[in-house]
Each structure stands twice: as structure tokens, then as C-alpha cells.
TIZA-136763 format. One line per field, with one value per atom (N, C-alpha, C, CB): atom name; residue in three letters; x, y, z. Coordinates in nm, 3 decimals. Each point is the difference from the previous one (the first is absolute). Glycine has a CB too. Layout:
BEGIN
atome (CA/...)
residu (ALA/...)
u (X/...)
v (Y/...)
w (Z/...)
//
This chain:
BEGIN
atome (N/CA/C/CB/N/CA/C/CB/N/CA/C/CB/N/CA/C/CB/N/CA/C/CB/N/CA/C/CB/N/CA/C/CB/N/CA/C/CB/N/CA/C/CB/N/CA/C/CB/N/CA/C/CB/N/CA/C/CB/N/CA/C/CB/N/CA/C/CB/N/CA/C/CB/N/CA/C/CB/N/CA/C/CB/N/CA/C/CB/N/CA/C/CB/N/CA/C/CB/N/CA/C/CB/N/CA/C/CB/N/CA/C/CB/N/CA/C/CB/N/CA/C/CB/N/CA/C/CB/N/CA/C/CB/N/CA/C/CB/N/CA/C/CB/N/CA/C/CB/N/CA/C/CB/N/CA/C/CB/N/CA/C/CB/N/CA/C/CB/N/CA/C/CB/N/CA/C/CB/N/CA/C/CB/N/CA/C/CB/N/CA/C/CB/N/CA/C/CB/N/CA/C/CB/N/CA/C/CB/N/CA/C/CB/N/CA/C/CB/N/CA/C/CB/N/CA/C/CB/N/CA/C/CB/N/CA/C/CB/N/CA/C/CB/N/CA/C/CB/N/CA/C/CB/N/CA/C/CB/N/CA/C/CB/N/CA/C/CB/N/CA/C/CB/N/CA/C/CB/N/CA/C/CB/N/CA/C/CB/N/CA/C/CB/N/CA/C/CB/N/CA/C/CB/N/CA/C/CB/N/CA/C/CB/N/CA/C/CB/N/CA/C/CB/N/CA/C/CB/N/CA/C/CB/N/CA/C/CB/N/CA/C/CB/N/CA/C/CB/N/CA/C/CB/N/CA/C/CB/N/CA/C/CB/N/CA/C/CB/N/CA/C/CB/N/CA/C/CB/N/CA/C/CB/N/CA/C/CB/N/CA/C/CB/N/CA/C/CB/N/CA/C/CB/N/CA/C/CB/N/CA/C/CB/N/CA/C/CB/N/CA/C/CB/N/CA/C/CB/N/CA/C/CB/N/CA/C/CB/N/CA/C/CB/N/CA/C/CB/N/CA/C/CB/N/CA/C/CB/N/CA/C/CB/N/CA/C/CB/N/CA/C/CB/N/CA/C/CB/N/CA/C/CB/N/CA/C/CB/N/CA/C/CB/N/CA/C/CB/N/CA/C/CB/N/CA/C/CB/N/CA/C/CB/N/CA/C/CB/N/CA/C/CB/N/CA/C/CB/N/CA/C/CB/N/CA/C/CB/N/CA/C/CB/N/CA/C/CB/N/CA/C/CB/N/CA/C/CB)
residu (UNK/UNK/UNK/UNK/UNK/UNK/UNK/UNK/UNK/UNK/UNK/UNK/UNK/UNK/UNK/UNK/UNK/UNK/UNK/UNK/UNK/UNK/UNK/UNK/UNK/UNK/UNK/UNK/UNK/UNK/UNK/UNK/UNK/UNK/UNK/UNK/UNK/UNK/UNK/UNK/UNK/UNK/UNK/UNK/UNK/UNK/UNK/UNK/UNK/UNK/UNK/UNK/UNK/UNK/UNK/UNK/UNK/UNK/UNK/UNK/UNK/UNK/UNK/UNK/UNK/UNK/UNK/UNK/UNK/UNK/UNK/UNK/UNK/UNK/UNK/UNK/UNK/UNK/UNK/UNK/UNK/UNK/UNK/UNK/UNK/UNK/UNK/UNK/UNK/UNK/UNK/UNK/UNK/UNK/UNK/UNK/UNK/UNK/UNK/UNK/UNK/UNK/UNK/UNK/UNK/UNK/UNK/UNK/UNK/UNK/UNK/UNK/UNK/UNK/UNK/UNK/UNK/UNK/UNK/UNK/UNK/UNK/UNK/UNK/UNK/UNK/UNK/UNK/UNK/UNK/UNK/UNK/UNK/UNK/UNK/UNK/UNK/UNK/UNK/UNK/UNK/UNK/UNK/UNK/UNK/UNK/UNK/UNK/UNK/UNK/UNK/UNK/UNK/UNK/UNK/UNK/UNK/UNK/UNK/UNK/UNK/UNK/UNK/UNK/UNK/UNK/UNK/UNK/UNK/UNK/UNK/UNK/UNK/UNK/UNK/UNK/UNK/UNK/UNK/UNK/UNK/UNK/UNK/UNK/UNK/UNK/UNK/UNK/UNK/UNK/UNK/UNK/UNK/UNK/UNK/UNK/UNK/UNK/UNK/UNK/UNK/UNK/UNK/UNK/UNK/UNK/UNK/UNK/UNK/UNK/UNK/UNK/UNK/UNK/UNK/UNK/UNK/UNK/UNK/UNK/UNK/UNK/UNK/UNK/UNK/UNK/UNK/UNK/UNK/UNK/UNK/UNK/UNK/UNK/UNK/UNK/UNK/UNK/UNK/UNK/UNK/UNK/UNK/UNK/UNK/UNK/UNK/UNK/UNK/UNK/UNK/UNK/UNK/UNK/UNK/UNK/UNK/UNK/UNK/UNK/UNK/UNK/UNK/UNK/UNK/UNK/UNK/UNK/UNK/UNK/UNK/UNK/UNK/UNK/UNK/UNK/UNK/UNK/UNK/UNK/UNK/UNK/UNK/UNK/UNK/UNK/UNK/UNK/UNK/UNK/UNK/UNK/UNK/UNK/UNK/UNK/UNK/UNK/UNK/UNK/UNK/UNK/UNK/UNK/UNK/UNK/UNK/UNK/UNK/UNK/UNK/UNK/UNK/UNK/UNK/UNK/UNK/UNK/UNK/UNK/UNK/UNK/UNK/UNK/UNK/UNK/UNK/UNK/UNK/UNK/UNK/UNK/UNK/UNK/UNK/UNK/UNK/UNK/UNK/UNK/UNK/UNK/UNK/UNK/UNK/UNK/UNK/UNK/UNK/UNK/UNK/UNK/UNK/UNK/UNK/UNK/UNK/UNK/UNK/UNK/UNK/UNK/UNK/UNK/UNK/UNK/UNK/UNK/UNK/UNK/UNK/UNK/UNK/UNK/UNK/UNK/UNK/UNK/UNK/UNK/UNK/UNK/UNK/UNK/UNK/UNK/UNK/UNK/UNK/UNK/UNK/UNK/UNK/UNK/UNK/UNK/UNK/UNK/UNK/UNK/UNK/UNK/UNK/UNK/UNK/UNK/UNK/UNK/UNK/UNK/UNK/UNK/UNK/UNK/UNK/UNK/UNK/UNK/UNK/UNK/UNK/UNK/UNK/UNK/UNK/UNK/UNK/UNK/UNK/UNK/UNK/UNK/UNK/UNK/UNK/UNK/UNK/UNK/UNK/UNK/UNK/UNK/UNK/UNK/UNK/UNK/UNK/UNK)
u (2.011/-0.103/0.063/-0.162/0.318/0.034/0.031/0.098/-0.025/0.041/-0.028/0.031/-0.200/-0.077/-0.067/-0.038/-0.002/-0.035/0.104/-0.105/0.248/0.077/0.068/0.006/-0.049/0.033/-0.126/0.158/-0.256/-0.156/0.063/-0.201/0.220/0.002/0.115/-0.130/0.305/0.057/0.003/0.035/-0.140/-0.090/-0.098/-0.022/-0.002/-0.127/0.054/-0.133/0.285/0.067/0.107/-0.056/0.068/0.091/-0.072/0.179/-0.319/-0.052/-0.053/-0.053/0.019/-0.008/0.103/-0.138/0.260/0.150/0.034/0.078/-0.113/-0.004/-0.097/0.047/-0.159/-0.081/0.015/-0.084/0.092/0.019/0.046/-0.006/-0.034/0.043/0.042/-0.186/0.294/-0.003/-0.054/0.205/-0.256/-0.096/0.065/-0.140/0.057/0.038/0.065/-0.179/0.287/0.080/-0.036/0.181/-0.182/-0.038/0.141/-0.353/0.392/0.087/0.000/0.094/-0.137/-0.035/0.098/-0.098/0.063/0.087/0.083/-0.139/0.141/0.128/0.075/-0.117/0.105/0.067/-0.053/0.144/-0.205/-0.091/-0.045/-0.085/0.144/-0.096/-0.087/0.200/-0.314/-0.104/-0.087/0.026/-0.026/-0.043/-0.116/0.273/-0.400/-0.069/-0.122/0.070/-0.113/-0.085/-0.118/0.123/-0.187/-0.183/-0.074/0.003/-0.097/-0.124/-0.070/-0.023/-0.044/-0.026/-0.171/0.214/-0.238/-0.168/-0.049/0.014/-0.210/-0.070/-0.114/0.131/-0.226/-0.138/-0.073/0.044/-0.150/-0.157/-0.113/0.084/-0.203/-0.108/-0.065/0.025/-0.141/-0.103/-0.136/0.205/-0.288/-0.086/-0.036/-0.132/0.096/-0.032/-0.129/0.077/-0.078/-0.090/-0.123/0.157/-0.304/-0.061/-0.027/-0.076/0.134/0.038/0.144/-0.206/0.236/0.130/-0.015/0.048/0.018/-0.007/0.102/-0.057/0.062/0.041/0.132/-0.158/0.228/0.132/0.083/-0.057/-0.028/0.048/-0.047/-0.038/0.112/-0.037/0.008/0.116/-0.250/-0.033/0.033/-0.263/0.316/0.037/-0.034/0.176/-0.276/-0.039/0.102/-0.272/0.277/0.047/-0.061/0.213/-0.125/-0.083/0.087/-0.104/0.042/0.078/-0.065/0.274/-0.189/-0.042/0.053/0.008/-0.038/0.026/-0.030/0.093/0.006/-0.020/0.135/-0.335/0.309/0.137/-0.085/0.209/-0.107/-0.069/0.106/-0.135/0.125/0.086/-0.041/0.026/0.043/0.004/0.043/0.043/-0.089/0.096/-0.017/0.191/-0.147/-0.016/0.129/-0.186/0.174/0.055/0.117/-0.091/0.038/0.022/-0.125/0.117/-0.223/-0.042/-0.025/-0.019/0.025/0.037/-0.141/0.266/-0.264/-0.058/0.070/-0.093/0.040/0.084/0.083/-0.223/0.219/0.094/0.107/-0.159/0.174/0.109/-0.059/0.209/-0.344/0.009/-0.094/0.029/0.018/-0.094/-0.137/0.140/-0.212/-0.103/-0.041/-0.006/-0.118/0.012/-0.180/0.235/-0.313/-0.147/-0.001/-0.128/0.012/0.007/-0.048/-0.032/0.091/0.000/-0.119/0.295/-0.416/-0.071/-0.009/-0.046/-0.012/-0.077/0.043/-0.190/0.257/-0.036/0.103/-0.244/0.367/0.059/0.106/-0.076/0.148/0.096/0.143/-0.150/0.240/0.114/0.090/-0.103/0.284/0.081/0.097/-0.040/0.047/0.049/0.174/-0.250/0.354/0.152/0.039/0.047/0.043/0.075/0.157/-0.173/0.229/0.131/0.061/-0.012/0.074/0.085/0.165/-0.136/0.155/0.127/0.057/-0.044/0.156/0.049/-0.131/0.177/-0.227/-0.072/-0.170/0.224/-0.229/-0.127/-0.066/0.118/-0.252/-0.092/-0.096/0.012/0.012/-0.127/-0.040/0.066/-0.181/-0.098/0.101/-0.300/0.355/0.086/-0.118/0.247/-0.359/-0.092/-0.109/0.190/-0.286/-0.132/0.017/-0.183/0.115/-0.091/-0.108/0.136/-0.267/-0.087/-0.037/0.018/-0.074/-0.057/-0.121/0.039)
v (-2.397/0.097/0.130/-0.186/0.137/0.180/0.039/0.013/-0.076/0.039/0.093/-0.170/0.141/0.087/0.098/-0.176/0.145/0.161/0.078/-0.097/0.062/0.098/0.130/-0.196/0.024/0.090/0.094/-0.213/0.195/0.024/0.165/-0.290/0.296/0.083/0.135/-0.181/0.152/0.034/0.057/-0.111/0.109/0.014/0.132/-0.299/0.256/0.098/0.121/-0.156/0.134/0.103/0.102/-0.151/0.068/0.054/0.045/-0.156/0.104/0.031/0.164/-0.270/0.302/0.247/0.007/0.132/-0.180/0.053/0.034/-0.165/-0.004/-0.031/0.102/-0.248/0.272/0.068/0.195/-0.228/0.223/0.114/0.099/-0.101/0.216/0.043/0.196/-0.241/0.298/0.138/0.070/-0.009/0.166/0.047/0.034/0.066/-0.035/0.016/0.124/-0.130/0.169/0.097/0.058/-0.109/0.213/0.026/0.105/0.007/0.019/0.105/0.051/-0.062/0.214/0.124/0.057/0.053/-0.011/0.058/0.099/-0.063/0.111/0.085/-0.098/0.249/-0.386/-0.030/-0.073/0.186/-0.091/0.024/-0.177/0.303/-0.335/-0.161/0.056/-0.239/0.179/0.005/-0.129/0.196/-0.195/-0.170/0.029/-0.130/0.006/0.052/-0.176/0.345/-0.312/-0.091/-0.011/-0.008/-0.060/0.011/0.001/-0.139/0.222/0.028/-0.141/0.200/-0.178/-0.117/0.010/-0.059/-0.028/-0.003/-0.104/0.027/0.048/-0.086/0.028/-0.073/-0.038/0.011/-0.024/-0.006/0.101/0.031/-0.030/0.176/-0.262/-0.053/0.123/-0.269/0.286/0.103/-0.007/0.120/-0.022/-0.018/0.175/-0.307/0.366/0.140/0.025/-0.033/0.197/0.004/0.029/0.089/-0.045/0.020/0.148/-0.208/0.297/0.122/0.044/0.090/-0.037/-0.006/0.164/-0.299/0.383/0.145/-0.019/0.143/-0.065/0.019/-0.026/0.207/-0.292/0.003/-0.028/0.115/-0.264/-0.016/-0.158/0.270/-0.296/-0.193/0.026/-0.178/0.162/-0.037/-0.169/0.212/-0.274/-0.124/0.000/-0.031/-0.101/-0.015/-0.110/0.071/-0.147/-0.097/-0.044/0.058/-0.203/-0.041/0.066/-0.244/0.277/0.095/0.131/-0.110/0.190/0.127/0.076/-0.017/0.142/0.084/0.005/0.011/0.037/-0.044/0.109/-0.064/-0.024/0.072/0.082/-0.219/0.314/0.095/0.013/0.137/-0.112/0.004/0.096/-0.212/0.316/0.115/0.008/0.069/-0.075/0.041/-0.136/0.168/-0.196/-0.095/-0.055/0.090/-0.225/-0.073/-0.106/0.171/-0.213/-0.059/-0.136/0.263/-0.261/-0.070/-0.144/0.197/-0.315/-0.080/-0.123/0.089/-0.157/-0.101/-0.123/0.139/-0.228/-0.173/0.025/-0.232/0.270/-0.040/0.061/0.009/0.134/0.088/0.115/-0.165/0.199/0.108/0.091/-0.111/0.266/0.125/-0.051/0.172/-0.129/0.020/0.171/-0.238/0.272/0.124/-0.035/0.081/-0.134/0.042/-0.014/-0.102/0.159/-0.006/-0.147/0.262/-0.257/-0.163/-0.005/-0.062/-0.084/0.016/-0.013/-0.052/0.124/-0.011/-0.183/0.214/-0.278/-0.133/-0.028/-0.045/0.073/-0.028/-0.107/0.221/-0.343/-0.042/0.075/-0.208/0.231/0.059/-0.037/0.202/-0.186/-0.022/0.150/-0.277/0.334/0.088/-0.028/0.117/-0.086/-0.017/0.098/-0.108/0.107/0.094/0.043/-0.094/0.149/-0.015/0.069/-0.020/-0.026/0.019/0.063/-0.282/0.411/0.032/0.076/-0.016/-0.008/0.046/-0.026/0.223/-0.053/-0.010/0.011/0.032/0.021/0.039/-0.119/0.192/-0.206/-0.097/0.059/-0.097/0.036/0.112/-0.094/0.221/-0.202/-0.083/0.029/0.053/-0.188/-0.020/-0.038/-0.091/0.028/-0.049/-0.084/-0.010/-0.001/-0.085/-0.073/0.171/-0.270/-0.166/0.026/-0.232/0.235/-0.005/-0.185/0.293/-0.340/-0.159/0.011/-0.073)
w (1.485/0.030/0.052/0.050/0.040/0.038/-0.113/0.221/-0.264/-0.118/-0.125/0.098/-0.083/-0.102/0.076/-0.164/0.267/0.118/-0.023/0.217/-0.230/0.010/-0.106/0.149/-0.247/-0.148/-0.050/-0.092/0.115/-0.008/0.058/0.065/0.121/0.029/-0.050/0.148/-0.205/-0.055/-0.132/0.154/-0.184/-0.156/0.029/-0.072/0.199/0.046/0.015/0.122/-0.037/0.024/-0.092/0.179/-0.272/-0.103/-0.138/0.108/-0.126/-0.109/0.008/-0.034/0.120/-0.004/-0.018/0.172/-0.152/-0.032/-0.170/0.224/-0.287/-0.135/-0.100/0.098/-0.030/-0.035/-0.062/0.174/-0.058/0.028/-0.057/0.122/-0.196/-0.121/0.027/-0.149/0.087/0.054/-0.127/0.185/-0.081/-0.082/-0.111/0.162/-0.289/-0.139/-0.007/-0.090/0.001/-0.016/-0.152/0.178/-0.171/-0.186/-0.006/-0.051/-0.073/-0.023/-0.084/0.091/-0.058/-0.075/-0.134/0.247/-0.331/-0.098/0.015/-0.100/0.215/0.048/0.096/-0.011/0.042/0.030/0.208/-0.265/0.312/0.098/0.016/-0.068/0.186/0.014/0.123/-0.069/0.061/0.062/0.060/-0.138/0.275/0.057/0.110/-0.013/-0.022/0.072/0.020/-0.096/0.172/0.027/-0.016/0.098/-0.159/-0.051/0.114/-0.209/0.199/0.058/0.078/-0.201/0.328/0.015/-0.053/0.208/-0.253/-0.051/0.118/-0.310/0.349/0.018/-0.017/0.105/-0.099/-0.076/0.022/-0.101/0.167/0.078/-0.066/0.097/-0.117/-0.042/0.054/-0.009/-0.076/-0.003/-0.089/0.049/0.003/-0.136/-0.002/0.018/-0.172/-0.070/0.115/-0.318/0.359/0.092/-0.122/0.252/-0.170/-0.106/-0.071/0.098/0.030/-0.113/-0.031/0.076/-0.194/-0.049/-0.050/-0.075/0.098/-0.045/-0.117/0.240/-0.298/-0.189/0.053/-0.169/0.067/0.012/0.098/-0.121/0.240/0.148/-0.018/0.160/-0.053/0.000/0.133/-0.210/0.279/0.188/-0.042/0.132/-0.023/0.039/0.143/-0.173/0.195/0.147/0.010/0.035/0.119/-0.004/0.162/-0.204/0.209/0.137/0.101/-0.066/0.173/0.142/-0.035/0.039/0.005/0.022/-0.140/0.285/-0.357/-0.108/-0.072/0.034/-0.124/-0.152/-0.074/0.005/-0.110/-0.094/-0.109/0.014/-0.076/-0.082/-0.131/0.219/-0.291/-0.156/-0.057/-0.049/0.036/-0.078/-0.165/0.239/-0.318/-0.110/-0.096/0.157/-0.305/-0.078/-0.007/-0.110/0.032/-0.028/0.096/-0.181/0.297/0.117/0.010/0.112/-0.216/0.014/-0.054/0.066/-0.087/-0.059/-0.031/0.106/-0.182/-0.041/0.030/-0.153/0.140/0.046/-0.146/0.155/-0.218/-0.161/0.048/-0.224/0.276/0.025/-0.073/0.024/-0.093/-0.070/0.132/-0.308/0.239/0.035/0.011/-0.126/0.258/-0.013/-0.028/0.134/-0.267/-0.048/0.082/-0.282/0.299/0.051/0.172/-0.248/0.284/0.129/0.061/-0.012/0.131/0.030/0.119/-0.053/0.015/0.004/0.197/-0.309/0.365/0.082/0.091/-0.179/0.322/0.047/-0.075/0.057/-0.212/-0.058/0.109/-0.181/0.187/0.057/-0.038/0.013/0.073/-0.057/0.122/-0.164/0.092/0.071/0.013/-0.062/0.198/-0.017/0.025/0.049/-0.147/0.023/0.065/-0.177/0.275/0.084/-0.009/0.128/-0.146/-0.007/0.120/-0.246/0.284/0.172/-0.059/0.175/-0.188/-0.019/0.103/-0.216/0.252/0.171/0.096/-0.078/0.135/0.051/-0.007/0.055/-0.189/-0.114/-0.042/-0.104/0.153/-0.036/-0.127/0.260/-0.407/-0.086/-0.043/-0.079/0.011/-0.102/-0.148/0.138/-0.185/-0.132/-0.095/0.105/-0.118/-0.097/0.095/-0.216/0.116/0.024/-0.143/0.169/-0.086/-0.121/0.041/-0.014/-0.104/-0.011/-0.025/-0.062/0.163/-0.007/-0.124/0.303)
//
């Protein structure tokens, strides 16, 4: 039984090591390597408020605010495609965030 607590726990401790991967390097056609680390994403439940001005996506959510979306093609369907009509009114949606350094923005919406 210590035996496997121990190996159990040695596993626990060495497996983020094993894991653990450095960020991706790409290299440019002049030669230029470039290394960087992905964005961290996360993802806020909401629903479409019920007025939407031309060319804007209001997003309520539970707590206090709301998010706002300016501009096309940020918006998404469960398939992955464009949404091109306006989204209806109570709509469910997931709003994605992307966390780069210190910049929190709206990266896309799913339309439920």
C-alpha cells in the first residue's frame, strides 16, 4: 500500500514536468524566429438583450453589465458558421474572451 501512495504520488509530481510544453516558435522568411504564447481564452454565458441597434450584439449576462460587439463577423453559430441575420431577442449565447498580456477583448460569440 506505501508503495502505491508513493508511486501514485511521484507521478503526481513529475507528470507537469512531462507535460509541459514551450511556447511555439515559427520562422519567418527572412529568417526572423518568432516565439510566443497563446492567448488565454474564457467563456461567459449570456443571453441577446431585447434591443440590438444596427450592426451591434448587446449581451446581458448574470451579475452586473453587459457586453457589447461592434462590427461583423465575430459572430458564430453552433456549426462554426457566420451569423449574417440579426439574433433574435432572449437568444442563449456564449461570449469567448481572449486574455492577451494584459487586454481582456471579446474574440467571438456562439449563438445557442
Amino acid at each position: 500500500m506505501k508503495k502505491l501512495i508513493l508511486g501514485v504520488t511521484c507521478c503526481a509530481f513529475i507528470a507537469p514536468l512531462a507535460f509541459g510544453q514551450d511556447p511555439p516558435t515559427v520562422t519567418l522568411e527572412n529568417g526572423l524566429k518568432v516565439t510566443a504564447k497563446a492567448p488565454v481564452i474564457t467563456v461567459a454565458r449570456g443571453e441577446a438583450a431585447s434591443y440590438q441597434p444596427r450592426k451591434t450584439l448587446v449581451v446581458y449576462h448574470e451579475g452586473s453589465g453587459a457586453y457589447v460587439l461592434n462590427g461583423r463577423g465575430h459572430v458564430f453559430d453552433q456549426k462554426g458558421q457566420n451569423v449574417r441575420s440579426a439574433v433574435r431577442p432572449g437568444a442563449s449565447v456564449q461570449v469567448y474572451f481572449a486574455k492577451n498580456g494584459g487586454a481582456k477583448t471579446i474574440d467571438h460569440v456562439v449563438v445557442n
